[in-house]
C-alpha positions as CSV (number, residue, x, y, z in Angstrom):
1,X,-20.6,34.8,44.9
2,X,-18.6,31.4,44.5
3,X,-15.5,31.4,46.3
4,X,-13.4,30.3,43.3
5,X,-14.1,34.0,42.1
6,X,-13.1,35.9,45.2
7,X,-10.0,33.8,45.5
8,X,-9.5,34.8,42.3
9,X,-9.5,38.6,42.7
10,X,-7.7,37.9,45.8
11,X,-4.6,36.0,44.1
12,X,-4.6,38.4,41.2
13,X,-4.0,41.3,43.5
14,X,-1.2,39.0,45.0
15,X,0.0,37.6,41.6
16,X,3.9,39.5,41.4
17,X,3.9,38.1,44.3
18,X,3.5,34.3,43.1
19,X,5.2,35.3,40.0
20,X,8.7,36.1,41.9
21,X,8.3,32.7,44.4
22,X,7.5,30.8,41.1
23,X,10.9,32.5,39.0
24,X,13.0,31.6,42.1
25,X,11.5,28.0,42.3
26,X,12.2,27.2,38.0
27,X,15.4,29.3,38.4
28,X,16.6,26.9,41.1
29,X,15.1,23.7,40.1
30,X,15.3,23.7,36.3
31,X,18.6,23.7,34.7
32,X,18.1,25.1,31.2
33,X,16.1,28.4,33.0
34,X,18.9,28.4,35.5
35,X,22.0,28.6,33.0
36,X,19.4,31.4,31.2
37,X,17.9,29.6,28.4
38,X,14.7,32.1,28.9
39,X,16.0,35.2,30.3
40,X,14.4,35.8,33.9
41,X,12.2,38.6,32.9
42,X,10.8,36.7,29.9
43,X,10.1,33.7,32.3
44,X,8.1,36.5,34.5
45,X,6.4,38.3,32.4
46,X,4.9,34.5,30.6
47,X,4.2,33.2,33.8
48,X,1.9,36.6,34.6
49,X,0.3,36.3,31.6
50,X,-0.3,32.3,31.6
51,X,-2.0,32.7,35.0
52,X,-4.1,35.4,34.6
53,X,-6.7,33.1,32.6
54,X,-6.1,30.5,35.2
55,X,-7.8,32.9,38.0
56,X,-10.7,34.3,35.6
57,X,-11.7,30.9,35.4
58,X,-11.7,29.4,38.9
59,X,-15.0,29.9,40.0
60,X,-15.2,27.2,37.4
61,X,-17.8,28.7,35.0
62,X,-15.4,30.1,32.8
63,X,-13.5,28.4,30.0
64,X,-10.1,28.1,30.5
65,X,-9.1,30.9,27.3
66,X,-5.5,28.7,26.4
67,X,-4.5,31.5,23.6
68,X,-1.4,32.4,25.8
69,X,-0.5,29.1,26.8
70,X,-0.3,28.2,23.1
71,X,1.2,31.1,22.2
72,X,3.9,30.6,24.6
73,X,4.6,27.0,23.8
74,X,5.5,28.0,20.0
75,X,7.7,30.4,22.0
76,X,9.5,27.9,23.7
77,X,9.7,25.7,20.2
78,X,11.4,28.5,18.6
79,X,13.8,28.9,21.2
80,X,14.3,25.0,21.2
81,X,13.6,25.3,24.8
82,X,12.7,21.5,26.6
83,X,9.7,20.6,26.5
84,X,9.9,18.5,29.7
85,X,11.1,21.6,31.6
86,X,8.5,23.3,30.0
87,X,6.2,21.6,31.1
88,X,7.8,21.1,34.6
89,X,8.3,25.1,34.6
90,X,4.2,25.4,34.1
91,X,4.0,22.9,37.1
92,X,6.1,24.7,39.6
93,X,3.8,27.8,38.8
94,X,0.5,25.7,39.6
95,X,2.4,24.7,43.0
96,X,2.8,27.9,43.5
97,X,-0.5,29.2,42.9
98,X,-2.6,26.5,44.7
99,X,-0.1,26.6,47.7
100,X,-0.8,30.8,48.0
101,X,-4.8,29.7,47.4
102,X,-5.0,27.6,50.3
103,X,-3.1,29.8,52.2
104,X,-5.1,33.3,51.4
105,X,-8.4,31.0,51.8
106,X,-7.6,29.9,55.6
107,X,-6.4,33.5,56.6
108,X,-9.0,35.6,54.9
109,X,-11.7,32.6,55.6
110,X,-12.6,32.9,52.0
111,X,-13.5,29.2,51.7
112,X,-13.6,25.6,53.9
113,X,-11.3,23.3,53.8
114,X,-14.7,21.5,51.6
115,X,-14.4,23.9,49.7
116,X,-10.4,23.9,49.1
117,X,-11.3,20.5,48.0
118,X,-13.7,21.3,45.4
119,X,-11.2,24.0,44.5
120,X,-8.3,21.5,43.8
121,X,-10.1,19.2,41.1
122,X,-10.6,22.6,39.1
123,X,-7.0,24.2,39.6
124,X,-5.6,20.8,38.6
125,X,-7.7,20.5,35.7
126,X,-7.2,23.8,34.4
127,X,-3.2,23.1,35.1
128,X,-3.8,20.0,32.9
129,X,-5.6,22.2,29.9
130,X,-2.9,24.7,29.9
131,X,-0.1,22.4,29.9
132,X,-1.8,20.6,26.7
133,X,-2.1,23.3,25.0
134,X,1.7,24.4,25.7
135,X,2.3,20.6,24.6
136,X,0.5,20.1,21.8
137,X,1.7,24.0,20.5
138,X,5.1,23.2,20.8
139,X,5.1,19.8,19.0
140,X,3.5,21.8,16.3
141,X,5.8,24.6,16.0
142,X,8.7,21.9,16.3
143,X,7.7,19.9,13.3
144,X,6.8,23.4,11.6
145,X,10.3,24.2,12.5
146,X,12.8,20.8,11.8
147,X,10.3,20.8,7.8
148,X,11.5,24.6,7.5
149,X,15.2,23.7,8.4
150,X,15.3,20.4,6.2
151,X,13.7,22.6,3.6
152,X,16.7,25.1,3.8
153,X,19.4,22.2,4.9
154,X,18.2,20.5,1.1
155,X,18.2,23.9,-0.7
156,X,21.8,25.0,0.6
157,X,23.0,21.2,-0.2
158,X,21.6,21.7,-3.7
159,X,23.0,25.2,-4.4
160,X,26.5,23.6,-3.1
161,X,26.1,21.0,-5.2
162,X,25.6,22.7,-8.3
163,X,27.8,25.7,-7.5
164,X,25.5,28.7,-7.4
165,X,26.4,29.7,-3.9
166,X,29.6,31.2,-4.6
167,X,30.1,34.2,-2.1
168,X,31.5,33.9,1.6
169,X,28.6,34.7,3.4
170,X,26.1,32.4,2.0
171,X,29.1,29.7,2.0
172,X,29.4,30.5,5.4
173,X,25.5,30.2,5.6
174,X,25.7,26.9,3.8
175,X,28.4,25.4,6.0
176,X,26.1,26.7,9.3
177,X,22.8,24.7,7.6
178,X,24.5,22.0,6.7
179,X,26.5,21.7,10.5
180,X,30.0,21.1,8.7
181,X,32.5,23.9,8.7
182,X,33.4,26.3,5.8
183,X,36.8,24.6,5.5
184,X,38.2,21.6,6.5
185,X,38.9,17.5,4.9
186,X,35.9,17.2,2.7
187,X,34.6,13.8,-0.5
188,X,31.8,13.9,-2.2
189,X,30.0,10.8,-2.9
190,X,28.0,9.3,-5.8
191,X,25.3,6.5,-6.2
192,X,22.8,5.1,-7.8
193,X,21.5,2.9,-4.6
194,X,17.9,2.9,-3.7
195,X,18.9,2.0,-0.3
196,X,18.6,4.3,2.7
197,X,21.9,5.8,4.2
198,X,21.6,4.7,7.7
199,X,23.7,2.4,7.8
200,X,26.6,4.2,6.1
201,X,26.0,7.3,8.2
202,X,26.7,4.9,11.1
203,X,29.7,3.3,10.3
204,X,31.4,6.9,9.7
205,X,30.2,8.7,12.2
206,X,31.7,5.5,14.6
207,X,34.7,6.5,12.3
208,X,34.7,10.5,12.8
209,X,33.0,11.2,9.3
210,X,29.6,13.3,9.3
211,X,27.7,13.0,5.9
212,X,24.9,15.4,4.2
213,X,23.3,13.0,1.9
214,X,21.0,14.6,-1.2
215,X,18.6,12.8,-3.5
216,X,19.4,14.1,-7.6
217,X,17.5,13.0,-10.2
218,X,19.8,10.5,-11.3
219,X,21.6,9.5,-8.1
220,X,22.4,9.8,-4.5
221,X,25.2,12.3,-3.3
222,X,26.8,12.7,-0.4
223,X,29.1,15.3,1.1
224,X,31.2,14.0,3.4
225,X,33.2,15.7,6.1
226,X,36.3,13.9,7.7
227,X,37.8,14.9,11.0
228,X,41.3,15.7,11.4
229,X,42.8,12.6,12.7
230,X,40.6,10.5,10.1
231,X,42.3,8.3,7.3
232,X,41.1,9.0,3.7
233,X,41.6,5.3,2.8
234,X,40.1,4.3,6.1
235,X,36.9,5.8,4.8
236,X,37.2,4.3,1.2
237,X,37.8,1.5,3.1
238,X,34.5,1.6,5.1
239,X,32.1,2.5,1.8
240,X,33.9,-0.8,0.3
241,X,32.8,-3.0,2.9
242,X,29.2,-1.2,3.6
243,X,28.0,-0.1,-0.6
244,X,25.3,-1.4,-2.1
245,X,25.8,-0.1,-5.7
246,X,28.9,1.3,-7.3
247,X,29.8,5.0,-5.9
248,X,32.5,7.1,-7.3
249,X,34.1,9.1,-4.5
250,X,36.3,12.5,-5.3
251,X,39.4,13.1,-4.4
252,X,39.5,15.2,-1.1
253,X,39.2,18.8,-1.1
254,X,39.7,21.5,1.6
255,X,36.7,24.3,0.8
256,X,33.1,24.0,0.4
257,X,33.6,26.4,-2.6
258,X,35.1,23.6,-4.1
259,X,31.8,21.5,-3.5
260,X,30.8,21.8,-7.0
261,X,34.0,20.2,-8.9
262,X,34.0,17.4,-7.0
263,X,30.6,16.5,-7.6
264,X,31.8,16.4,-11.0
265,X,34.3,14.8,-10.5
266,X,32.5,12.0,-8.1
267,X,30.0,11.2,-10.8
268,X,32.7,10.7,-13.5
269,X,34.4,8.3,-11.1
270,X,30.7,6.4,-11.2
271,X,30.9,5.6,-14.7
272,X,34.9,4.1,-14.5
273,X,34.1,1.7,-12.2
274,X,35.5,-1.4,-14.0
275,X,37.2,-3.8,-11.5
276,X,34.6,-6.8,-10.7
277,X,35.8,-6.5,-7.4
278,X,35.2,-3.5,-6.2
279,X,32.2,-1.7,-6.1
280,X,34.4,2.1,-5.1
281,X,36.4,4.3,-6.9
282,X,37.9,7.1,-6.5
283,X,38.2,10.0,-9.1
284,X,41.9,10.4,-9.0
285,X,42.7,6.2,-9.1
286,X,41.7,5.7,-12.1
287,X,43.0,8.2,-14.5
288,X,42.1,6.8,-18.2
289,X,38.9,5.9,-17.0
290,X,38.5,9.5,-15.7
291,X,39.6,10.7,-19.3
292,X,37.2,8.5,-21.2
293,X,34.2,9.7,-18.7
294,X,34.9,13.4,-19.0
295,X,33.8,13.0,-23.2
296,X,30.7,10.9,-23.1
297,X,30.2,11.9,-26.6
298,X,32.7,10.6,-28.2
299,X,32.9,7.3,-25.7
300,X,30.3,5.3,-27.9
301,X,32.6,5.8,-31.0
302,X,35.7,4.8,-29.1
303,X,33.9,1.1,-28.3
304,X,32.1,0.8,-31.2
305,X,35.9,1.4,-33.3
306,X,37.9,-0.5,-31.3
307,X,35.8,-3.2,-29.9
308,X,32.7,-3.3,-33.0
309,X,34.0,-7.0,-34.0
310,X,33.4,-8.0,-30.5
311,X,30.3,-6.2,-29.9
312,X,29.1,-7.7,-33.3
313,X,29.1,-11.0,-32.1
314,X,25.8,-12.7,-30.7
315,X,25.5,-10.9,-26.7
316,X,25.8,-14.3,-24.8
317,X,29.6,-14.7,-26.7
318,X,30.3,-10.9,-26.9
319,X,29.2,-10.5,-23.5
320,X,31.5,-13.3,-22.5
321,X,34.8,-12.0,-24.1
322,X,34.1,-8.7,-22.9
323,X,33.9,-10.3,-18.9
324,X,37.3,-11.9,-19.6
325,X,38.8,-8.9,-20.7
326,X,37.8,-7.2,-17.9
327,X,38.7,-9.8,-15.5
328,X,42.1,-10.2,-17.6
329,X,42.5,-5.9,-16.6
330,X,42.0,-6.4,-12.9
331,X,44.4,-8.9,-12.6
332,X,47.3,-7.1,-13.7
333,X,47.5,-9.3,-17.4
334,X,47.4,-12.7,-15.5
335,X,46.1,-15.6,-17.5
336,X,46.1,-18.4,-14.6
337,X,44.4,-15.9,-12.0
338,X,41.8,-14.9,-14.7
339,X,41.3,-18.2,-15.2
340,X,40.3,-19.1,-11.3
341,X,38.0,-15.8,-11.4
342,X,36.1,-17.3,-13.6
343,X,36.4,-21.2,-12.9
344,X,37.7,-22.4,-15.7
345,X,40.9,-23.4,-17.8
346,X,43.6,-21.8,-18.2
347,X,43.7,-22.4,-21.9
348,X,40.6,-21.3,-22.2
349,X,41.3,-17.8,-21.0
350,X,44.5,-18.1,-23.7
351,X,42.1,-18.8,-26.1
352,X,39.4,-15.7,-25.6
353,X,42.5,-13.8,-25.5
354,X,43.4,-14.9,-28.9
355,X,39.8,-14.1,-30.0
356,X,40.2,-10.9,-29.2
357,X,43.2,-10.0,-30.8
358,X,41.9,-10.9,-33.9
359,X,38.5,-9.6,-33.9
360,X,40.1,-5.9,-32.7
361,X,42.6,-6.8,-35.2
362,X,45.3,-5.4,-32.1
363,X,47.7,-7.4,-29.8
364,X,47.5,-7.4,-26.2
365,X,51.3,-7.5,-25.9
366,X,52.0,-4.3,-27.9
367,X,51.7,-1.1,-25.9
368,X,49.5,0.9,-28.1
369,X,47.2,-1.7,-28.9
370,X,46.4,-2.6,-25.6
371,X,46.2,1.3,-24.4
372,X,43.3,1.7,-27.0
373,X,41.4,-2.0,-26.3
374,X,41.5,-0.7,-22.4
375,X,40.0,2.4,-23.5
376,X,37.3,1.4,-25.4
377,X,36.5,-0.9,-22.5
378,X,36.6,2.2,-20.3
379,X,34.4,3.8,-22.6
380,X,31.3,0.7,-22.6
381,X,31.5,1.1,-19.1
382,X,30.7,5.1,-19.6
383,X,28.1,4.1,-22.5
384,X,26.3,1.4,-20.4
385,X,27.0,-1.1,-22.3
């Protein structure tokens, strides 16, 4: 009979044995089993049942059978246990094992120290298979895992989003999935850049701001959660300097039940944007713009009434009256600063101006008539055009 088998039946006779020296040995040298991330008796009864193949196949003739080693390394996965101390864990119990071999071999005379030799190649190689298999089972059950949460994470974002989780518990499900809490200093962002978030995500976590970002047909969206000591315009501040594309940002609100109305409101503040110099707005900034947004409908009819001489013109000239307009908006009415915007004269700008008036057949210096020629600019915005 081969030796590897007696020592085999020997050590399985003496395996609580090498179980309890191996618990002692992870429990003292491995923090996460020490601070009782696998409870003691879970670590024992794995360890007892990982070795028993280990000793049915000493004598080498036997294939290692690594069913409980897998199994036990989609354990650990599922328990997001470390896999280096996994792995380190498995270790300790081959230490173990090969130390009580050598020993039971020179007392019982089981096997020469020729022999022990021999021995060691196949302990360490079947230490090697087992650990693989807890490696490669756990890597599998991890990525099975992190698809299944950013599955769920997606689907909570989108039922937030859209505002069919309403009760506390899944809220409080929702807020759990999502790693933000149920209440707190929440925006919701809007837009329509291709570009990936990573940089964004690091300039406001640097600033205290974690953000859930979600892909929409139409556009990106972002819930953003601000820490107590953060400044809202801070943040505006930081999507300024870092966007892309436009975004429209919502005003802040305090509940994840509230999710829903500021995405709304977000993606009206995406159509308002207006100022050439800014690429952000916020939904409560810009209230006319917001007003002309919420009726899409009836945006079209608003340009096309007030502004339908201008749009009439050729698109190079039309195009160009409707830029200085817009310019003429952002800079609070001012003729000489329009003018520098857009590098040319100042009579020029007068001139356009002029134009305008009298294809809208409405002055710029008379209240009403200027409310409705900044609305219907509002509204091409909101129209695409």
């Amino acid at each position: 009979m081969h030796a590897g088998d007696t020592l085999g039946r020997q050590l399985t006779e003496q395996l609580d044995d090498i179980v309890e020296v191996m618990l002692r040995r992870v429990q003292l040298e491995l923090p996460y089993y020490s601070a009782g991330g696998v409870p003691p008796e879970v670590v024992r009864r794995s360890a007892h049942d990982n070795l028993v193949p280990v000793l049915h196949s000493l004598a080498g003739t036997t294939p290692l059978d690594v069913t409980i080693a897998t199994a036990t390394g989609t354990r650990r996965a599922e328990q997001d246990a470390p896999l280096p101390e996994v792995l380190r864990a498995f270790r300790i119990g081959f230490e173990c094992l090969w130390q009580e071999l050598v020993r039971t071999a020179r007392t019982t005379g089981t096997a020469s120290d020729t022999t022990l030799v021999e021995l060691s190649t196949t302990v360490w190689r079947l230490a090697g298979e087992c650990t693989d298999a807890i490696a490669i089972a756990y890597r599998a059950a991890s990525t099975r895992l992190a698809v299944h949460q950013e599955h769920r994470r997606l689907s909570m974002l989108d039922a937030l989003f859209q505002g069919t989780v309403s009760d506390p518990t899944t809220l409080w499900e929702a807020a759990e999935a999502l790693g933000v809490p149920l209440t707190g200093r929440f925006l919701i962002v809007t837009t329509v850049s291709a570009h990936t978030t990573d940089e964004v995500d690091a300039r406001l976590l640097r600033r205290g701001v974690r953000a859930v970002w979600r892909w929409q047909p139409d556009a990106l969206t972002g819930l953003l959660h601000l820490g107590p000591d953060v400044a809202e315009t801070a943040v505006l501040a930081d999507l300024e300097a870092i966007a892309t594309a436009d975004m429209g940002v919502s005003g802040l609100f305090g509940h994840l039940r509230d999710a829903p109305g500021s995405v709304h409101d977000a993606r009206i503040a995406l159509t308002t944007l207006s100022h050439l110099d800014h690429k952000v707005v916020q939904r409560d900034t810009a209230p006319l713009a917001m007003l002309v947004s919420a009726a899409p409908a009836e945006a079209e009819r608003v340009a096309d009434s007030v502004l339908g001489g201008v749009l009439a013109l050729k698109h190079h000239e039309s195009a160009m009256l409707v830029r200085t307009l817009r310019v003429w908006c952002a800079n609070d009415g001012s003729p000489e600063r329009t003018a520098a915007q857009l590098h040319c004269h100042t009579n020029t700008i007068r001139y356009r101006l002029k134009r305008i008036e009298t294809l809208t057949e409405r002055s710029l210096r008379h209240p009403h008539d200027l409310a409705e020629i900044v609305t219907a600019l509002n509204a091409l915005r909101v129209v695409g055009r």
